[in-house]
Each structure stands twice: as C-alpha cells, then as structure tokens.
MIDOSE-1310 file (N, C-alpha, C; in nm, 2 decimals, decimal comma, always signed):
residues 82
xxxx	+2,17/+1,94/-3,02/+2,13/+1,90/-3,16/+2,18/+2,01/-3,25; +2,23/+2,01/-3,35/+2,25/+2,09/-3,46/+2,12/+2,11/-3,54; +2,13/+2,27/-3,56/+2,08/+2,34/-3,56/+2,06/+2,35/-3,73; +1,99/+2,32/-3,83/+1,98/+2,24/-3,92/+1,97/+2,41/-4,06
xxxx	+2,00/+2,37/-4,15/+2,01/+2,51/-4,24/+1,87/+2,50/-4,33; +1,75/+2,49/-4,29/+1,63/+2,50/-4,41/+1,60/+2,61/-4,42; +1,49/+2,64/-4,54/+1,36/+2,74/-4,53/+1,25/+2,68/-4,47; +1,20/+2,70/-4,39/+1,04/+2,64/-4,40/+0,95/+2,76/-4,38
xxxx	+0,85/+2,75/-4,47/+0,71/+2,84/-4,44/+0,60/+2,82/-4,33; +0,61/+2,85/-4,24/+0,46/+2,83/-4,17/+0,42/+2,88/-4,15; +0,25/+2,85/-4,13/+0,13/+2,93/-4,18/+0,09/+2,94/-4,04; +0,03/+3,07/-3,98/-0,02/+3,07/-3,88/-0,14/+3,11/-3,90
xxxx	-0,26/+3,11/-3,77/-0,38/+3,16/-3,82/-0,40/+3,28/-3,72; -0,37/+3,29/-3,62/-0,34/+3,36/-3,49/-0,22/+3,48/-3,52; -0,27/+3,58/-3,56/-0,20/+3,76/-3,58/-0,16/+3,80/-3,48; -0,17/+3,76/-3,38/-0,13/+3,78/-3,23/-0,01/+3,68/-3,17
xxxx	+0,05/+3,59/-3,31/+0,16/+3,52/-3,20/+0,27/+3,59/-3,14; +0,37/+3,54/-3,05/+0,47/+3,60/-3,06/+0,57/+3,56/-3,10; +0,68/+3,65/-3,09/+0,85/+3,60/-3,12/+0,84/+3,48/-3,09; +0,81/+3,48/-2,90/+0,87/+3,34/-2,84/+0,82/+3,22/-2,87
xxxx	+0,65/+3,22/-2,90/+0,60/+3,15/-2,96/+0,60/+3,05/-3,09; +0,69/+3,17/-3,18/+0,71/+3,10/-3,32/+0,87/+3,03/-3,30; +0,94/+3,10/-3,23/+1,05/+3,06/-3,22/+1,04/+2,85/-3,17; +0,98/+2,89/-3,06/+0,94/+2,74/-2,99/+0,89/+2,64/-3,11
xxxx	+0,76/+2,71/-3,16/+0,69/+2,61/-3,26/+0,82/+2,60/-3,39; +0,91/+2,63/-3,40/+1,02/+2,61/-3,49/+1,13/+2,52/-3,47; +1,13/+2,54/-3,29/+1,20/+2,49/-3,25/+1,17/+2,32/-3,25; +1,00/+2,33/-3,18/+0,94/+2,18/-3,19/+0,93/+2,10/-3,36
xxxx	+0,90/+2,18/-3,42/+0,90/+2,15/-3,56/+1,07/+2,08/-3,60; +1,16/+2,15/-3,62/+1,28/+2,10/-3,65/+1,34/+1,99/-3,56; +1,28/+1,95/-3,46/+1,31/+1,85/-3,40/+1,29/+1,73/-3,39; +1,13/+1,73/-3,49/+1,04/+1,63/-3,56/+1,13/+1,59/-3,68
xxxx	+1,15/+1,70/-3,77/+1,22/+1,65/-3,86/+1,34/+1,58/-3,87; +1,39/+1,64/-3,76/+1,56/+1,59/-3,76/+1,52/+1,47/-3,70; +1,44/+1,43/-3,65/+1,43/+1,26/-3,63/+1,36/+1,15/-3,75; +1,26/+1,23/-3,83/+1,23/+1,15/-3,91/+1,28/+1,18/-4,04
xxxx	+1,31/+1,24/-4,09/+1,45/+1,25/-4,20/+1,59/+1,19/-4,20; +1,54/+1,04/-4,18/+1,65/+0,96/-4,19/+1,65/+0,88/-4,34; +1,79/+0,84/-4,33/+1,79/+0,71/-4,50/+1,68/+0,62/-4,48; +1,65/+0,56/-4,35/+1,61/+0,47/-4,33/+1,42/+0,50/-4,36
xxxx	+1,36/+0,60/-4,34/+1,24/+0,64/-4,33/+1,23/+0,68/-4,50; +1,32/+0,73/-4,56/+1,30/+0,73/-4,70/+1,31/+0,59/-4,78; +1,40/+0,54/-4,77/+1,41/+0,42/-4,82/+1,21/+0,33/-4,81; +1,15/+0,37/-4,67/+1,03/+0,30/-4,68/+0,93/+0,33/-4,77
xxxx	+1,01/+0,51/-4,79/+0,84/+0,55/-4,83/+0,91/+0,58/-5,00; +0,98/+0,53/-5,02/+1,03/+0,55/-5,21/+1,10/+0,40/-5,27; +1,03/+0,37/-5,37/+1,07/+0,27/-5,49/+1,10/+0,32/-5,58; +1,19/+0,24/-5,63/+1,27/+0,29/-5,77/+1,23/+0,17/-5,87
xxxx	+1,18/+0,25/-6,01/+1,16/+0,16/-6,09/+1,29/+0,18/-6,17; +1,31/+0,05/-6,26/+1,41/+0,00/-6,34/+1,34/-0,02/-6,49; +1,36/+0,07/-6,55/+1,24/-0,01/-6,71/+1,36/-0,04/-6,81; +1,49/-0,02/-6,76/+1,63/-0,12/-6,84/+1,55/-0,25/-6,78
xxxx	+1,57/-0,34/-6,70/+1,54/-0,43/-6,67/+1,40/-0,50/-6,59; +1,33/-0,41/-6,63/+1,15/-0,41/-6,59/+1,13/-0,48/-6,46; +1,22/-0,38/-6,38/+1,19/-0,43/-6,22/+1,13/-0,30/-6,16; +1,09/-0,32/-6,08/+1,03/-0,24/-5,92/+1,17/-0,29/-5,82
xxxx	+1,25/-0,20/-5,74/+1,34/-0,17/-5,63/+1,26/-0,13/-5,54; +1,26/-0,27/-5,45/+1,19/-0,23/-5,32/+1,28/-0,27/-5,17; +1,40/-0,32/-5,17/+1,52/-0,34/-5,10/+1,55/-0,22/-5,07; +1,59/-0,18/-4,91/+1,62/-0,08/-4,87/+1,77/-0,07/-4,90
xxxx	+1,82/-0,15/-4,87/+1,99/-0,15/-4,94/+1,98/-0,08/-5,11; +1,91/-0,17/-5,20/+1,94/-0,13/-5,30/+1,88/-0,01/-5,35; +1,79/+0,07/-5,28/+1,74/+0,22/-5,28/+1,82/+0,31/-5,23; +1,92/+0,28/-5,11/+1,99/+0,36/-5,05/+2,15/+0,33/-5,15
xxxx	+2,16/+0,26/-5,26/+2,26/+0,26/-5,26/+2,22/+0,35/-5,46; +2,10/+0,31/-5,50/+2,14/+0,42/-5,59/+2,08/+0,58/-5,58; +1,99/+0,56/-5,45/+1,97/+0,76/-5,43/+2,10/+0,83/-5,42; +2,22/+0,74/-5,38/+2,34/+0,81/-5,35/+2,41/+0,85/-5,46
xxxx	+2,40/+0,80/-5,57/+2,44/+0,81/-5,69/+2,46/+0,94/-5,71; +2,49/+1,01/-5,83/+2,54/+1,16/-5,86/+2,40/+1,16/-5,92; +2,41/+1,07/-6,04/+2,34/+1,07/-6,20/+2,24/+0,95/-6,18; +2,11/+0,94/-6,18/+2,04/+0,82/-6,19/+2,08/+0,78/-6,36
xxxx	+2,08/+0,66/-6,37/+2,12/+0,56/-6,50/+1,94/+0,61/-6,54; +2,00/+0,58/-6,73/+1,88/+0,64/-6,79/+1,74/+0,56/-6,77; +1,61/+0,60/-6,77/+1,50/+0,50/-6,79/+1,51/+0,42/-6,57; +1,57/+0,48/-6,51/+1,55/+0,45/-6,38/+1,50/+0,56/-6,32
xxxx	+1,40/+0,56/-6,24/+1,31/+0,66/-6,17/+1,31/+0,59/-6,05; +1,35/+0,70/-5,91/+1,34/+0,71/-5,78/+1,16/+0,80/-5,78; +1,07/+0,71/-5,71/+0,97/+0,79/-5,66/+0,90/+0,75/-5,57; +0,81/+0,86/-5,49/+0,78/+0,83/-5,39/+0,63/+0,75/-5,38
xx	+0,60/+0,63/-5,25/+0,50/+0,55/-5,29/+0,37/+0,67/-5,26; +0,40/+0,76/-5,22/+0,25/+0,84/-5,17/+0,18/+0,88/-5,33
C-alpha cells in the first residue's frame, strides 16, 4: 500500500504510549482511510446545489464530474449532506 503524505493529529489519553504503539495505531488508521477516501464515498456523502438553474445535484456522475473542475461556475456550491 502507498504510504500516503497527510498531517493527522491524534489525541491520546494514555502518557505512557509507545513509539511502537503509535506507529501501529497510524498505521491502522491510514489504512481505514485509504479505503474509504474514495470518489465514490464522496460522491454519496456531498450534493451540489445549482441556484443558476435551481437544481439540487444528486447524480454521482454529475458530482464527480464537476468536483473535478479547477473553478466551480458562479452561484454553484459543492457541500457536504452532514
């Protein structure tokens, strides 16, 4: 698996972990992500509204094809359903 370039902060509660311990729980961690950090998992959890044409974008094709854009067109917002 490639070995992925983030920051992530985690919070521990236990002042006694160790190296090997954080390393692992980093390890298990990035391996969660790299499986659910797909186009396809975003596409479910984000709609794009359209207020040029007073639509709601809820088509996974058509979410995946303007997140890819450079520049969202004006009055179009990608956001998430949470």
């Amino acid at each position: 698996m490639k070995t992925s370039d983030r920051d992530l902060l985690v919070l521990v509660k236990d002042e006694f972990a160790t190296e090997q311990f954080m390393e692992q729980e980093l390890e298990q961690l990035n391996s969660l992500l790299f499986h659910f950090e797909t186009i396809d998992k975003f596409c479910v959890s984000h709609e794009v509204f359209d207020m040029n044409k007073y639509k709601t974008i809820r088509k996974p094709v058509l979410i995946q094809r303007i997140a890819r854009q450079q520049v969202l067109r004006p009055f179009q917002f990608l956001y998430n359903k949470n």
